[in-house]
N, C-alpha and C positions, 0 to 999 in steps of 0.2 A: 334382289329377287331374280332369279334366273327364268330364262325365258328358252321352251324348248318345244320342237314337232315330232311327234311320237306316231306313227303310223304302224300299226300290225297289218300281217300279209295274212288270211285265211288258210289254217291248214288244218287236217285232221289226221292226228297222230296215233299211229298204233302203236305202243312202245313195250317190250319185252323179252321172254324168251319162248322161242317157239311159237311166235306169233302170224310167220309166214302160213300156215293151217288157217289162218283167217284169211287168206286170201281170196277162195269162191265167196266167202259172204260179202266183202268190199266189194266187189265186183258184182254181185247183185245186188248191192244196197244204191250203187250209181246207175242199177237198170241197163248195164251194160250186156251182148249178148254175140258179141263178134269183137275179141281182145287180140290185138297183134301183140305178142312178147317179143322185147327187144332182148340183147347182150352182145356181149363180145365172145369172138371166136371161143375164147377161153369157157368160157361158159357156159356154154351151147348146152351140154347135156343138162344144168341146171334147170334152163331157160326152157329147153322141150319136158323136164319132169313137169315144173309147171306150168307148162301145156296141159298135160296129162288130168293133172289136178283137176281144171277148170273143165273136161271134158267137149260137149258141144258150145260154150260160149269162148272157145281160144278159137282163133282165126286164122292162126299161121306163127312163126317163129322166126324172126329177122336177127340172127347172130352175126349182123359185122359191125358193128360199134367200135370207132377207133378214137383214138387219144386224139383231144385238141379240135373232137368234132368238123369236119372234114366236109364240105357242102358236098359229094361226088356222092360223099355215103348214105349222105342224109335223101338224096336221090333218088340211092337204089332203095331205101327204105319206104322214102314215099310212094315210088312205083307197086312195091308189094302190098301198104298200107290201102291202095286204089284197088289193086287187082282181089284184095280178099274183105274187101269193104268192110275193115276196120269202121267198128263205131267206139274203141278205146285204147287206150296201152298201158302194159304191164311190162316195168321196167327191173331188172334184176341185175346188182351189179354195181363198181365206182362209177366215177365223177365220167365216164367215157360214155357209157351205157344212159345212164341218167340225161346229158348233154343230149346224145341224139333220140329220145323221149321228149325230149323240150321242143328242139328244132321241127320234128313233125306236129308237136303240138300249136308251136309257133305259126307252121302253114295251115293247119288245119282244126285249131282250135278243139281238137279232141281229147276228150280227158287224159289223165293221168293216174295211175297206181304206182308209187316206186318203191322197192325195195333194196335198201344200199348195204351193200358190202365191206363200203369202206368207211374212210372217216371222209370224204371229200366235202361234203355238206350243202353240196348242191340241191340235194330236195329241195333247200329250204327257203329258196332264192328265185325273185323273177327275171332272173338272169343267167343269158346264154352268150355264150361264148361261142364262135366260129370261125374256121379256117379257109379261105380261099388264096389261091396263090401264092404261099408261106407268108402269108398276112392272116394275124388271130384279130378279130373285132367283136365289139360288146356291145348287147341291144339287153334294154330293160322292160320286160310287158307283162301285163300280169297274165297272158294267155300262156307262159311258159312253166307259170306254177302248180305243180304237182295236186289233183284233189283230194288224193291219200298218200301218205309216208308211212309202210311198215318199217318198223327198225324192230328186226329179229335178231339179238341178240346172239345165237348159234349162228348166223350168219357170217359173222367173223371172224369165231373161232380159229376158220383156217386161213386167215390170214396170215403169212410168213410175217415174222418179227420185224425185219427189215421196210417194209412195206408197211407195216401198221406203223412205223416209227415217222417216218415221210408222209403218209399220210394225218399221221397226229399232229403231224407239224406244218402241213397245208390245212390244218382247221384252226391251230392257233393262227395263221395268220391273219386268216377273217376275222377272229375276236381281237386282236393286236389292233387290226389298221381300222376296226371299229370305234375304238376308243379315242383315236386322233383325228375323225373324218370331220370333215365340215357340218355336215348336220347331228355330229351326237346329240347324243340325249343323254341323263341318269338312266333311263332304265334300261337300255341297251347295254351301257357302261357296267352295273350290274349283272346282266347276262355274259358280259365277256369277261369278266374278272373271276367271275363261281367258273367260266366254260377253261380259261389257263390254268387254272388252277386245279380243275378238276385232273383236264389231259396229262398236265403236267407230272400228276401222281399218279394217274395210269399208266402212262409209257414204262415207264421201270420195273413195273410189277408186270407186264405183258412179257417183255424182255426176257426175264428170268421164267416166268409161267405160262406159254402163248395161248393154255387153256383152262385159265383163271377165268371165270364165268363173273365174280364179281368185278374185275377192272376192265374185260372188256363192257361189258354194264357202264362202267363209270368212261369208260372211253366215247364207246356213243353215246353217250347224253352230255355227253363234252362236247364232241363235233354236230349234233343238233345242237344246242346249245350257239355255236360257232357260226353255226350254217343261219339261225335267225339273225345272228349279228350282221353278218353280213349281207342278208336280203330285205335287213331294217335300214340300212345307211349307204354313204357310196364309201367307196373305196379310194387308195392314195397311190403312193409312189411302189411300194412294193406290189400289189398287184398288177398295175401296169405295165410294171418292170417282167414280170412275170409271161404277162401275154405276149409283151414282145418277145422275149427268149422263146416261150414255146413254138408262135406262129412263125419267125423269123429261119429258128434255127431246128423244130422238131426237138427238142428238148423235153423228157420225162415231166410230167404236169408236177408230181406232189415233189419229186426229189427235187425240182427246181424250187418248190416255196420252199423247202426244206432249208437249201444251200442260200437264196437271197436274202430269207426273212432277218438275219443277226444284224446286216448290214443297211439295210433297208431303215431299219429300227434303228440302229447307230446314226445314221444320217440326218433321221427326224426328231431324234430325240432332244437335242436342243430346241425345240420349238411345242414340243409336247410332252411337260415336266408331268402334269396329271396322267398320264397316261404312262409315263415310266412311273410315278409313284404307285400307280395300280395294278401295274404288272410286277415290280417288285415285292409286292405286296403279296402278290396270288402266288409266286415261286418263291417267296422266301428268303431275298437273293436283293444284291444292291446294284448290281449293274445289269439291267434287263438284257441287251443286244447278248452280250456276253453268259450269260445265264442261258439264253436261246441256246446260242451255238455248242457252250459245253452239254445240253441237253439231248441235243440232235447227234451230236459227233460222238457225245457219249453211251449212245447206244447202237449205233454202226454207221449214220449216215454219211452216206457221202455229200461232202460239204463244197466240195469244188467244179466249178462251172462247166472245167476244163476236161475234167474225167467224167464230166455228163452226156460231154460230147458237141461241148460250144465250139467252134472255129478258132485258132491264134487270133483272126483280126476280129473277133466276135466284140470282144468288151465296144472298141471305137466303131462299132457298124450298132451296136445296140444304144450308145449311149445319144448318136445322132437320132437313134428313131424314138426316142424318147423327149431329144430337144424337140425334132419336130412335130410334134404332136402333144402341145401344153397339156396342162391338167390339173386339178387341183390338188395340193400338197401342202401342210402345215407350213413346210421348208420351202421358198422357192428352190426352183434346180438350178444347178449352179454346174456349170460344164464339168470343171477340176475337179470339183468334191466328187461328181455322181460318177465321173470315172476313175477315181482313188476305189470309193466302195464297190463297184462292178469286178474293178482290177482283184481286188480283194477276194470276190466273190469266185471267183475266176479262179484265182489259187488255193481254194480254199481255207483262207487262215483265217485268223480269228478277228471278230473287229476291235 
């Protein structure tokens, strides 16, 4: 008999298409009446329409949301969040926008609305990631998790191919290292094996159709899907792996799990047969790590560390801040092997 801790995280899901129009009612259903909307520069005009939407309960528009969540930002965010006496936030936008919606949330324990753009799957997670001093660090509270997730489906229409690909492939990675974490469970296990397999068959049909209405459908409720795997359990060597590169070296968030994940996975895979049997299973496919990488590469991403913008001495400056700062992994870390896959990573080939 198997023995397992199962913890669900509260959310309440709006899922659809065209379901961003629901956003004055969520926002009077929390009795909120003063919303700061967050985003990124990129965004700004989306982020002031709803503004617009909400009339007298929007409070102001904070459009500098940057990659790898940034304390400096999160700052200026809170300053304006003080000055226009936010009593909520409405977040619009990927994994950058969302992150600093947390980080205010995190100081001020004020609600949350998100609306994601991407696949990053962070709604779904009481986990924030932050950057200080090109150092990324990670705190887990449940005061960072969102009280509504719309996932409007038009929403990521316009998502460029390229980007919907890297980001599909930063939501498998949360259901991947789901499956291998220390505290799994079946029913997690379950959620990440329908969530790879779902993405999996989306990305290709996005590829050739970027305004397929039913796979990007099937792509977000993959990366939801993705995002509860990973705000149900911890996490291992490949996301670690990850924060260091990003906070270290400014490295692109999704195109980096994009380029680590094949490797990451090669590395663990001896030590978690169940979890390649699972993922081989949901891709259809006998070598998982390998199956990733032909996935990823073969719909444009860039697979190399080095053309992402990692440093020459980057692999032996990442692989030291990874020894020093242990952590749990199936596999111990082992110096030579974790700088073989890095090295790998770095060049892009194949594991």
């Amino acid at each position: 008999m198997r023995e397992f801790l199962y913890k669900a995280n509260p959310a309440r899901v709006v899922f659809g298409a065209g379901t961003l129009a629901r956003l004055p009612e969520e926002v009077e259903r929390l009795g909120l009446s003063r919303v700061l909307v967050v985003a990124t520069p990129e965004q700004e005009s989306q982020a002031r329409s709803l503004a617009r939407s909400l009339g007298a309960r929007a409070a102001g528009v904070f459009a500098g949301a940057k990659m790898h969540t940034p304390v400096e930002v999160t700052d200026a965010a809170m300053a304006m969040a003080i000055e226009c006496k936010a009593d909520g936030l409405v977040a619009v936008g990927g994994g950058s926008t969302t992150g600093l919606a947390k980080a205010i949330a995190f100081r001020t324990d004020l609600p949350q609305i998100v609306a994601p753009t991407t696949y990053a799957g962070s709604e779904m997670t009481p986990i924030l990631g932050e950057t200080k001093d090109g150092r990324k660090t990670t705190l887990t509270s449940g005061r960072v998790l969102p009280e509504v997730v719309i996932y409007d489906v038009e929403l990521t229409l316009g998502l460029p191919v390229t980007m919907s690909v890297t980001s599909g492939m930063n939501a498998i990675a949360h259901a991947v290292e789901a499956l291998y974490a220390r505290d799994a469970n079946p029913i997690v296990a379950m959620m990440a094996e329908e969530a790879v397999g779902a993405m999996a068959r989306a990305l290709p049909k996005i590829a050739k159709r970027p305004a397929d209405l039913e796979a990007r459908a099937d792509a977000l409720y993959a990366a939801w899907l993705c995002g509860v795997c990973l705000g149900s359990v911890g996490m291992a060597l490949h996301h670690k792996l990850c924060h260091t590169l990003g906070g270290a070296f400014g490295l692109p968030h999704a195109e980096t799990h994009a380029a680590v994940l094949p490797h990451a996975l090669a590395y663990n895979a001896p030590a978690a047969p169940e979890a390649i049997a699972r993922i081989n299973r949901a891709l259809d496919r006998q070598d998982a790590p390998r199956a990733l990488y032909d996935l990823a590469h073969g719909l444009g991403a860039e697979m190399s560390l080095g053309k992402l913008g990692m440093p020459e001495g980057g692999v032996d400056e990442a692989v030291d801040l990874a020894m020093a700062n242990p952590y749990w992994n199936p596999r111990p870390l082992e110096k030579q092997t974790l700088r073989a896959a890095l090295q790998a990573a770095f060049d892009g080939a194949s594991p």
